[in-house]
LUMLODO-135485 format. One line per field, with one value per residue: residue number from 1; x, y, z of N, C-alpha, C in turn. Coordinates in steps of 0.05 Angstrom, whole numbers, m for minus. Layout:
BEGIN
seq NUM  ... .
n.x X  ... .
n.y Y  ... .
n.z Z  ... .
ca.x X  ... .
ca.y Y  ... .
ca.z Z  ... .
c.x X  ... .
c.y Y  ... .
c.z Z  ... .
This chain:
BEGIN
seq 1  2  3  4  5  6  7  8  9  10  11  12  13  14  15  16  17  18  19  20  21  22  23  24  25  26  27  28  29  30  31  32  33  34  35  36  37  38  39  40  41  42  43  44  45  46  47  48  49  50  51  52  53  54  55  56  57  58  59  60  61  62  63  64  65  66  67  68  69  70  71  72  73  74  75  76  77  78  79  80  81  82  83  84  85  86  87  88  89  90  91  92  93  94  95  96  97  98  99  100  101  102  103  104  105  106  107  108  109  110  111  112  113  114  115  116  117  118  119  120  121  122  123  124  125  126  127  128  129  130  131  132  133  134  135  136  137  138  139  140  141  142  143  144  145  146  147  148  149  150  151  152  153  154  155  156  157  158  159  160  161  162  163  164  165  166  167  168  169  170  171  172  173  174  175  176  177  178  179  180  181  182  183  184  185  186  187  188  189  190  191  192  193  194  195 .
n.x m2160  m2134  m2117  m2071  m2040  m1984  m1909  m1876  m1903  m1946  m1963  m1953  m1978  m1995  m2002  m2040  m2054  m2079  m2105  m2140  m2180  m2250  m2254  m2213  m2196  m2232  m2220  m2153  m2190  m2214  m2173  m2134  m2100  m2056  m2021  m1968  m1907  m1866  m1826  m1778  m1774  m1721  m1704  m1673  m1688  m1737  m1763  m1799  m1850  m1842  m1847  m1876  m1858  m1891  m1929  m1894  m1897  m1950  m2005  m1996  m1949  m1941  m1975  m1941  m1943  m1908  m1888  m1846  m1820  m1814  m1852  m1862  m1889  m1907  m1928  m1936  m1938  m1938  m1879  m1835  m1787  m1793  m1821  m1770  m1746  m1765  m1752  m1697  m1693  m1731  m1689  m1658  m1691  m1711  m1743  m1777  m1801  m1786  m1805  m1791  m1804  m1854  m1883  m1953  m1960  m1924  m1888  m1881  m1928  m1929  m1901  m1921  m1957  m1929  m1924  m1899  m1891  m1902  m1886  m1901  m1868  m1899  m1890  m1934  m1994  m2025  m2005  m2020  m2076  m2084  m2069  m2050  m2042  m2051  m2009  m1990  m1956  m1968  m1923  m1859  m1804  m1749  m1779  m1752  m1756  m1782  m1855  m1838  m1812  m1755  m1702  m1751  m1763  m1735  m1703  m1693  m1707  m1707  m1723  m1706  m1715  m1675  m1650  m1682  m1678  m1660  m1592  m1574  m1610  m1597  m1567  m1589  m1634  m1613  m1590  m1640  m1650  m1614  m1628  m1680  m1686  m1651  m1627  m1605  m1631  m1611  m1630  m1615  m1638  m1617  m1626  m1631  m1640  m1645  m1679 .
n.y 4888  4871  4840  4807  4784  4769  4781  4760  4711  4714  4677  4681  4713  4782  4806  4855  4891  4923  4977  5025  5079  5086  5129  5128  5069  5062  5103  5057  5016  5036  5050  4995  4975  5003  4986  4984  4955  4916  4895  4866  4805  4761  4736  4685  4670  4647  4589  4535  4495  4428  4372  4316  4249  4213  4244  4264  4226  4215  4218  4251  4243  4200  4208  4240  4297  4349  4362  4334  4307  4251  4208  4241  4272  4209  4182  4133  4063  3994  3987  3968  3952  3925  3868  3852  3863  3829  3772  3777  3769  3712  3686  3672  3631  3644  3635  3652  3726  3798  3860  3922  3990  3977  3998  3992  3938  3915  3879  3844  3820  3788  3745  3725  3700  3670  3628  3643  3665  3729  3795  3864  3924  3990  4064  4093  4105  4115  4086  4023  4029  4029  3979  3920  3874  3837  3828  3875  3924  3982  4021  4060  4048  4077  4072  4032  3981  3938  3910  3849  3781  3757  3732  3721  3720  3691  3731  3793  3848  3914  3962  4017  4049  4054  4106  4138  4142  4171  4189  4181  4145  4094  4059  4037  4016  3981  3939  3922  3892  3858  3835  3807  3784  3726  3748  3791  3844  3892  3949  4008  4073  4122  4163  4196  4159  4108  4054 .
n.z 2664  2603  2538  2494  2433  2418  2396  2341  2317  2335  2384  2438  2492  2511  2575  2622  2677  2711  2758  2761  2748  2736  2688  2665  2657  2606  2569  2565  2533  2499  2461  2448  2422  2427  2467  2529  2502  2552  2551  2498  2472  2454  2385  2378  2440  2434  2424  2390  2397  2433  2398  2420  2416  2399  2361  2326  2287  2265  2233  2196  2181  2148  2105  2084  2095  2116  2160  2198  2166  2135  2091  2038  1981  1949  1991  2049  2035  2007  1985  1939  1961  2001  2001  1971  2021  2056  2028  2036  2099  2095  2079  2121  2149  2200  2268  2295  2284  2318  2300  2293  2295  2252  2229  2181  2180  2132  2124  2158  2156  2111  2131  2171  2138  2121  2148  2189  2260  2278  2309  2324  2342  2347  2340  2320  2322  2286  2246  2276  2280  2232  2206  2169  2188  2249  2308  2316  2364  2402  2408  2429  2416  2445  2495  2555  2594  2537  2527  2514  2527  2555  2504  2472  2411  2355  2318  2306  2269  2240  2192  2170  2212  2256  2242  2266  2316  2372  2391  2438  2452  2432  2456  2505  2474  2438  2470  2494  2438  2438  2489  2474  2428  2392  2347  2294  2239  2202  2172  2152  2133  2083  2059  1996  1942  1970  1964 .
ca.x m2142  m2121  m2089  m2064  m2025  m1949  m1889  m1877  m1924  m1971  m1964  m1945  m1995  m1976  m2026  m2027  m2072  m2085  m2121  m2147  m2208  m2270  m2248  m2173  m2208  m2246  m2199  m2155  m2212  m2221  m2143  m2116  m2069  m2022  m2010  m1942  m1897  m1850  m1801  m1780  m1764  m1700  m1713  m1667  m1697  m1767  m1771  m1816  m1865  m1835  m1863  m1872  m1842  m1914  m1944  m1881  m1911  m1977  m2021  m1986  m1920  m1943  m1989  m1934  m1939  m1883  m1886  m1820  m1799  m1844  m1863  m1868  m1908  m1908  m1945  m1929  m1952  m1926  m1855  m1815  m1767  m1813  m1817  m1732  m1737  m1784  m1733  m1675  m1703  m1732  m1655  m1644  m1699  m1731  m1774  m1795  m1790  m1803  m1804  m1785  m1820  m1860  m1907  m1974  m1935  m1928  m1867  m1893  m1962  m1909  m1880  m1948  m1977  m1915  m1929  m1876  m1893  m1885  m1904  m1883  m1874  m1896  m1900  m1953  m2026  m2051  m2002  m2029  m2098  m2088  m2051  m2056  m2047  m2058  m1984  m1979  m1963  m1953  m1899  m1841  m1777  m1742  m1785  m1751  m1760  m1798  m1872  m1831  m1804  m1725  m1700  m1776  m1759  m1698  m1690  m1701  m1710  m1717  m1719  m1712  m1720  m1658  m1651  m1702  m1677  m1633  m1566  m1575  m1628  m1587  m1551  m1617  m1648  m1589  m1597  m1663  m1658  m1598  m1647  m1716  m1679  m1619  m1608  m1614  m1625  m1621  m1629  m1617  m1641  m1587  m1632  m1629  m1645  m1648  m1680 .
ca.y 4868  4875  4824  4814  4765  4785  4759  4764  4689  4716  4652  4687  4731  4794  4810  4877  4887  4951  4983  5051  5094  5082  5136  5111  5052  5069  5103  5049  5001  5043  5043  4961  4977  5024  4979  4982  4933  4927  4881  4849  4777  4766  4720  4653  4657  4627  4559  4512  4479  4404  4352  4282  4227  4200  4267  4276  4198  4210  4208  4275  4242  4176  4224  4262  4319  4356  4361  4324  4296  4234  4196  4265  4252  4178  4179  4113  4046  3977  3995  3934  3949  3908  3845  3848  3859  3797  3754  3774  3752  3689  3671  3671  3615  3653  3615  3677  3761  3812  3880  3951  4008  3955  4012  3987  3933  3904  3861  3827  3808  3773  3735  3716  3693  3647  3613  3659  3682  3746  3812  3887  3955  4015  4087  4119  4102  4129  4059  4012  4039  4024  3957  3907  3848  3829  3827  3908  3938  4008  4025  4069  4026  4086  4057  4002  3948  3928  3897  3832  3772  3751  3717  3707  3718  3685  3747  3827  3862  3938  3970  4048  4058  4055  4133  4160  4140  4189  4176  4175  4113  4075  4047  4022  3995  3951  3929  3912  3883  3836  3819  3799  3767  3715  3754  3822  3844  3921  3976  4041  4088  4138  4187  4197  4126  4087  4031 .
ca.z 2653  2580  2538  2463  2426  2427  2386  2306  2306  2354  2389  2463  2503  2528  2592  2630  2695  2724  2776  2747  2757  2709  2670  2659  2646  2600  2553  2555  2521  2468  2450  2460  2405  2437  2504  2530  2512  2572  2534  2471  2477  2430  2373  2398  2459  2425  2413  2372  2420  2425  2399  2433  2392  2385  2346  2298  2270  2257  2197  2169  2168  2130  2077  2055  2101  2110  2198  2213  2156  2129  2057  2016  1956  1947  2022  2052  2019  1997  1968  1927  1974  2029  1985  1979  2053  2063  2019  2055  2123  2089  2068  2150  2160  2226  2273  2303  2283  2320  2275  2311  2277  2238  2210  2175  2173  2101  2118  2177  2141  2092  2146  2183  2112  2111  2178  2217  2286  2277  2318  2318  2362  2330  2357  2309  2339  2262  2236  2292  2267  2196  2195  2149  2203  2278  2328  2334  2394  2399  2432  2430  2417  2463  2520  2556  2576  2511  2535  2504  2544  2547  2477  2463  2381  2343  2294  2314  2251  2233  2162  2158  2240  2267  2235  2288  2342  2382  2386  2471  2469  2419  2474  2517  2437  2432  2496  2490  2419  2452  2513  2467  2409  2389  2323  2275  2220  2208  2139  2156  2111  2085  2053  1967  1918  2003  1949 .
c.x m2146  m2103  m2086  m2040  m1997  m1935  m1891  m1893  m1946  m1979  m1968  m1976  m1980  m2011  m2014  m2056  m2055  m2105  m2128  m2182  m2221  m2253  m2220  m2178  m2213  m2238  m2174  m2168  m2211  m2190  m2127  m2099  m2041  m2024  m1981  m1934  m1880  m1821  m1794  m1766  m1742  m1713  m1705  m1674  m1728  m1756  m1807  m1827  m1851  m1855  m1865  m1872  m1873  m1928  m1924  m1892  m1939  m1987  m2003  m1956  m1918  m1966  m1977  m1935  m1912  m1881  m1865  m1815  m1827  m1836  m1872  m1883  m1919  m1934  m1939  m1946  m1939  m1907  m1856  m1801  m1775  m1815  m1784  m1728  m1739  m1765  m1713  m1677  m1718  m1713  m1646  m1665  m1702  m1750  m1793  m1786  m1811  m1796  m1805  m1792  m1832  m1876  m1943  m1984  m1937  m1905  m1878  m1923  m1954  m1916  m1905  m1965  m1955  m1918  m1909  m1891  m1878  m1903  m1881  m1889  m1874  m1895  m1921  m1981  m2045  m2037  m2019  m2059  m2107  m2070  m2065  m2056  m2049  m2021  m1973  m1983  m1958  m1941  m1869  m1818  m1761  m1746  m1768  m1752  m1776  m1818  m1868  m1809  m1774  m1724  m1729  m1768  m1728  m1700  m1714  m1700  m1718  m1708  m1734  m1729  m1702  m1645  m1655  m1706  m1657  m1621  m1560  m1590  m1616  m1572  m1577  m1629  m1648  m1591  m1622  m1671  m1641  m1617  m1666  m1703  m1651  m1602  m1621  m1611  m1631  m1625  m1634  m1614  m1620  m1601  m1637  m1630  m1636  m1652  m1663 .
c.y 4869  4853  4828  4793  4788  4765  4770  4729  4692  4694  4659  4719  4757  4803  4836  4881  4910  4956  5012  5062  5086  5103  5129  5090  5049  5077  5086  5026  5007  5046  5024  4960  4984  5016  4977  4962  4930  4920  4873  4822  4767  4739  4690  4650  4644  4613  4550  4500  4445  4389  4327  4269  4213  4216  4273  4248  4191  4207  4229  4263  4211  4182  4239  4289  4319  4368  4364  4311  4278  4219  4223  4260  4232  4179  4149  4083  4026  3973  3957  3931  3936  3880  3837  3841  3832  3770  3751  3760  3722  3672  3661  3640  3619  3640  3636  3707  3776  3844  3903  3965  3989  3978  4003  3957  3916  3872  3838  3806  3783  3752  3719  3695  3670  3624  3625  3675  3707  3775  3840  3911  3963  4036  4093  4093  4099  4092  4038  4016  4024  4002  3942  3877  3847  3825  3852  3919  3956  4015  4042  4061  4040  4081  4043  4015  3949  3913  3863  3817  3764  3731  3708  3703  3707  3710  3776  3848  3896  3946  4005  4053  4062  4094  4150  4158  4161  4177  4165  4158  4093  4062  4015  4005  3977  3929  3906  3886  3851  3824  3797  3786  3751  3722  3776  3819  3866  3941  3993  4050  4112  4162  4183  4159  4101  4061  4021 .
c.z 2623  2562  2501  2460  2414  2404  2355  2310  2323  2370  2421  2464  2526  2557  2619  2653  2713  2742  2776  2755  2723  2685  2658  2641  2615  2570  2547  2535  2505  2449  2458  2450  2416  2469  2492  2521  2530  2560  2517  2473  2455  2409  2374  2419  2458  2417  2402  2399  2412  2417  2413  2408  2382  2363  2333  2273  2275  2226  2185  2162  2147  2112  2071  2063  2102  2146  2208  2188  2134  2093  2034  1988  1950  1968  2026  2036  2016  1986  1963  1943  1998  2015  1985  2004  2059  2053  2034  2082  2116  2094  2093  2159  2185  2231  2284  2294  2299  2300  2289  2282  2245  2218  2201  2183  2151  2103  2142  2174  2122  2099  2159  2155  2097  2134  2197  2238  2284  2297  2310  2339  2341  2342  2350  2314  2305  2251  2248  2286  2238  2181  2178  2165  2230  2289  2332  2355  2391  2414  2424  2434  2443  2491  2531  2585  2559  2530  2525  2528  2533  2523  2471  2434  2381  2325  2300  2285  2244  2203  2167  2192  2260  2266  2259  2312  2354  2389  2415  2479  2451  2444  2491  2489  2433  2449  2490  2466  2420  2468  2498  2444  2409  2367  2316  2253  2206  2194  2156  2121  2107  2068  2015  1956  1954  1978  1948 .
């Protein structure tokens, strides 16, 4: 048995298993280079290993790696634009928020530090890790049901999460964000000066 990494990313194993006399053997050992290949695998038929929605939001995509996407430079942190946020949802007079893709969460710490009952789903394990306050759950908004009880919050809030959701659980989201709250309040991010 014989094997060798295959492919232009050497990612695939090619493996070759014979039944040869010692000497056959023997000679090939000393030449692994020149095994057959039997086939060439075309280049669209490789794929990218998927990711799970939990490992594209980890630490590399809130330091600025470059993975899936992420806080590029900057790396995530306290924007002004989280203070605006916090005003805006003030203006609504909320007795309760809950906060979908809450992140560290900066806006929710606000909101808690005003006397608002406030909690949040996150996906990324590395946010939930490295919060700044106590009511994170981690959780995959795409889930449902939400680990959240019917109209428990008056006001469902997301800022710059609505993006990353696929377009086939927006349906279930809504759902959900109707079930667990009596109101929204929603920023999508659009990409260039979002601020």
């Amino acid at each position: 048995i014989q094997s060798q990494a295959y492919g232009d990313a050497k990612t695939d194993l090619l493996v070759i298993a014979r039944k040869e006399t010692a000497t056959e053997l023997q000679k090939v050992m000393l030449e692994p280079a020149k095994l057959p290949v039997p086939f060439q695998v075309p280049k669209e038929m490789i794929s990218q290993p998927q990711m799970s929605r939990e490992e594209m939001f980890d630490h590399s995509y809130f330091a600025g790696g470059k993975k899936v996407g992420g806080y590029f430079g900057e790396g995530y942190r306290d924007f002004p634009a989280h203070e605006i946020t916090f005003v805006h949802v003030m203006t609504r007079k909320p007795i309760s928020v809950i906060e979908l893709g809450c992140a560290r969460p900066p806006i929710l710490k606000r909101l808690q530090d005003a006397d608002i009952p406030a909690s949040g789903l996150e996906i990324s394990r590395h946010c939930v890790m490295t919060r700044v306050c106590e009511g994170i759950t981690q959780w995959d908004s795409c889930r449902t049901p939400w680990p959240v009880e019917d109209k428990s919050f008056d006001l469902c809030l997301s800022v710059a999460t609505l993006e990353h959701i696929p377009e086939n659980f927006l349906p279930a989201v809504i759902g959900e964000m109707v079930r667990t709250s009596h109101r929204g309040l929603h920023g999508v991010d659009f990409g260039e000066n979002d601020d």
